[in-house]
C-alpha positions, -999 to 999 in steps of 0.1 A, spaced: 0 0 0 16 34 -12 -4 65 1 9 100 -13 15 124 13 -15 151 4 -41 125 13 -31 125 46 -44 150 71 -40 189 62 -7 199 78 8 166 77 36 172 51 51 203 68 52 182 100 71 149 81 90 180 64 107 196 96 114 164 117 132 151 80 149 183 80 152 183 121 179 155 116 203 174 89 198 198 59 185 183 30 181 189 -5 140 186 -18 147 150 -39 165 139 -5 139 146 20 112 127 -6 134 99 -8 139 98 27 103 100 38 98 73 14 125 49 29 113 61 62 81 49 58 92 16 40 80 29 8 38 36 23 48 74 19 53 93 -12 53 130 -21 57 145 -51 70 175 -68 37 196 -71 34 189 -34 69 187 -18 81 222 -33 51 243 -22 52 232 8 91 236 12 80 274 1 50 277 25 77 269 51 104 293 42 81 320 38 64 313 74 103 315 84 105 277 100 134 269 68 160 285 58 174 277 21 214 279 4 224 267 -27 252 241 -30 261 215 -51 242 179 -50 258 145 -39 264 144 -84 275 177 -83 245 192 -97 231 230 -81 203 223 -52 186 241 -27 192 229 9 169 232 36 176 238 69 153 243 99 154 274 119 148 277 157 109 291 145 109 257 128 115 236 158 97 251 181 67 246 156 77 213 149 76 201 188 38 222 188 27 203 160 43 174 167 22 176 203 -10 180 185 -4 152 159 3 129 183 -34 136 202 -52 130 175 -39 101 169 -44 89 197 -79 102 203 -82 82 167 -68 56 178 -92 50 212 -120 53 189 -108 26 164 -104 3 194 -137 11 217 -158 16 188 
């Protein structure tokens, strides 16, 4: 079962985004190749998704962005998460992490 990452729950790629990007800073094909080997393959984004939201999040200043050259020395924009970033990470990370459970105690008592 492969599930692309906009039919998840609104908000749910910025989260998967900054905790990607929490660990080190990442080019855009990286962090979609490693959410995808994260997940064991069940989460995929793609381009019309992953680099709007990479903007969203630069623009709400929870990113920060440099150009370098790419493991085959091609240009790419790295992404980096800012101290705005974690702190909205760990906020969001808080809420996910109720509603799943609150999902999760209805899928079981239901």
């Amino acid at each position: 079962m492969a599930v692309t990452v906009p039919d998840l729950l609104p908000g749910t790629l910025d989260l998967l985004i900054l905790r990607i990007v929490a660990g080190d800073s990442m080019h855009g094909y990286g962090i979609a190749q490693r959410l995808k080997l994260l997940s064991a393959d069940v989460l995929q984004v793609g381009e019309s998704s992953l680099y709007p939201a990479l903007q969203r999040l630069l623009l709400n200043g929870y990113l920060d962005a440099e150009w370098a050259p790419s493991e085959n020395n091609r240009k790419a924009r790295y992404y980096t998460i800012t101290k705005a970033g974690r702190k909205y990470l760990a906020a969001e990370r808080k809420e996910f992490d109720q509603l799943v459970a609150a999902i999760q105690r209805v899928l079981q008592t239901a």
